[in-house]
N, C-alpha and C positions, 0 to 999 in steps of 0.2 A: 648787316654790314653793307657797306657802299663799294662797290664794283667798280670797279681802276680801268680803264679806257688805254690801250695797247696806241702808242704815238710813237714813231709811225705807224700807218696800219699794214699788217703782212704782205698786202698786193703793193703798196708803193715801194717795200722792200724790195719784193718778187721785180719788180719793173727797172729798178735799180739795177739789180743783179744782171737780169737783161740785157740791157745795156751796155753790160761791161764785159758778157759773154759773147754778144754780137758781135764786139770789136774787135777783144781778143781772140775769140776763134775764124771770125772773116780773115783777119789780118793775116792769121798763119796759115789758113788753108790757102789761100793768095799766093803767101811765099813759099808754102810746101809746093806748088803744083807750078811754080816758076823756077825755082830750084831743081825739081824730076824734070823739067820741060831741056835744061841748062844741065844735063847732071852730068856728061860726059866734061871731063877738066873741071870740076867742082873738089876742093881737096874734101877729104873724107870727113873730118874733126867738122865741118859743117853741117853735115849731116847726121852725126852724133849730138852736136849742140841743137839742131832742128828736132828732131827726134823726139830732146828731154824735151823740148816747149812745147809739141805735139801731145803729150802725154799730160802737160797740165792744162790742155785744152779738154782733154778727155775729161780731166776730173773736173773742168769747169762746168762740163756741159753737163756730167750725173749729179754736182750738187745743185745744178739749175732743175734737172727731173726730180728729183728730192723734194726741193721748196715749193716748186708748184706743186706735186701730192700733195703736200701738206697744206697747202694755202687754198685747193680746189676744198678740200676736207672741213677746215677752218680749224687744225688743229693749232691752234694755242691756247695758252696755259691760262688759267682766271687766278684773278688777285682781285682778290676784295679786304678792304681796311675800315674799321669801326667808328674811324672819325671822318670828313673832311676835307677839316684844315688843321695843320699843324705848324707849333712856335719851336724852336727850337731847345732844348728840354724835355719837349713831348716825348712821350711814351705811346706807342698802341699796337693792338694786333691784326695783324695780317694774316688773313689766309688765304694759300695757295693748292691750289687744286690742277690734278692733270686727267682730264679725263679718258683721253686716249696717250698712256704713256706704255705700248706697245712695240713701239717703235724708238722709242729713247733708252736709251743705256744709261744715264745718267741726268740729276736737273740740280741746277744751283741756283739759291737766290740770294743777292745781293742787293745791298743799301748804297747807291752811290751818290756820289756831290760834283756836279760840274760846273764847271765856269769858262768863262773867255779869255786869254791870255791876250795881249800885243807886243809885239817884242818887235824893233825897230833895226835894219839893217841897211848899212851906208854899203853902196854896191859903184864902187867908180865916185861921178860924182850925184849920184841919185842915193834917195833915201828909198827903200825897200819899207812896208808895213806889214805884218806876218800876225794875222788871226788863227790861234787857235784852241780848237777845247779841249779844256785838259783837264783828267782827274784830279779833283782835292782829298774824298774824304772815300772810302770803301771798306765797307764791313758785310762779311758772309752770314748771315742768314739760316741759311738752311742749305744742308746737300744728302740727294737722298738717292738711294740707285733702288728705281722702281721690279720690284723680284716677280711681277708678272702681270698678267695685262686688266688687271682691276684698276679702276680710279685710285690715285693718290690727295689725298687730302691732308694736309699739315696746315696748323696755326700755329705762327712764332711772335714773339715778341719783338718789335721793333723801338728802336732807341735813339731818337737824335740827339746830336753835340749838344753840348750847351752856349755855345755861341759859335757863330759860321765859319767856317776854315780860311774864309775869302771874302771879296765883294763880287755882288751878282751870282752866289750857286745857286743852280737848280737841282733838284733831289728826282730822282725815280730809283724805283723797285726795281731791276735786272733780272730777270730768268732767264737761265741759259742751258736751251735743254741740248745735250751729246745725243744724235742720232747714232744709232744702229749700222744706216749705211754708211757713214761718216758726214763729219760737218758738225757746224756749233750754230745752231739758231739764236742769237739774244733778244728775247722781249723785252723792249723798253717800258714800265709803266710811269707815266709822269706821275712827282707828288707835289700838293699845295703846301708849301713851308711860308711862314711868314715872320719875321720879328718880331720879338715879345710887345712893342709898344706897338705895332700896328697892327695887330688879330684884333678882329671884332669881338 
């Protein structure tokens, strides 16, 4: 079987997430500690509203220790598929494998189809252009809730359309494994799909 290549790779995730934990938690520890600096004559409902956003900074920053364990580890999931390339019609099997699923409460794997939308919006007198990607086609796979800390190993059968829901999808495998601590990791594997008249 042919080994499926994880795009993006878990660290440019991890660095993503980063990013977005840097901002959103600088931001409110900034306004938490100018707000306590200000807090005499501040009304109270401020504090109450600060409070709840403090709190998903919390969870921000444990699902940011989360990913990195797992990403220092290299825990992610292998797909490997018996062909390829595939036309639309194809048939083949995939197997997925977890070998540290100790840690996961649950794993799904899906078949999905993506594409590029534009959708056009007059704003005053300007025209607005609005890219985005949007599911077309999604089918489960497999979902399996690992009963203890042995390797999980499943082969399923994989089934594509018979002709493309869209112009321009692209297809990848989805694993999305339910951690323990909480959170949802999705592994993207890209797949090679091509048109019945231009596969080799």
């Amino acid at each position: 079987m042919i080994r499926l290549v994880r795009k993006p790779s878990l660290w440019s995730n991890f660095f993503g997430r980063l990013l977005f934990a840097i901002v959103w938690v600088g931001g409110f520890v900034v306004f938490t500690l100018w707000v306590w600096r200000h807090r005499f004559g501040t009304p109270w409902f401020l504090f109450v509203i600060l409070g709840l956003f403090d709190l998903i900074a919390i969870g921000v920053m444990w699902d940011l220790v989360v990913r990195l364990w797992r990403t220092l580890n290299q825990r992610e999931p292998i797909v490997e598929i018996d062909r390829d390339s595939l036309a639309y019609g194809d048939s083949a099997q995939v197997r997925v494998a977890e070998e540290h699923p100790e840690s996961i409460v649950e794993m799904g794997v899906k078949l999905v189809g993506e594409c590029r939308t534009r959708t056009e919006q007059d704003i005053s007198q300007h025209r607005q252009t609005i890219i985005s990607l949007t599911r077309v086609y999604e089918e489960e796979l497999l979902r399996v809730k690992p009963a203890s800390a042995e390797p999980v190993s499943r082969v399923v059968q994989l089934q594509l359309p018979k002709s493309a829901p869209a112009d321009d999808v692209t297809w990848k495998i989805l694993v999305d494994s339910h951690l323990k601590q909480g959170g949802i990791i999705e592994h993207p594997f890209p797949l090679k799909v091509h048109e019945l008249s231009s596969r080799p």
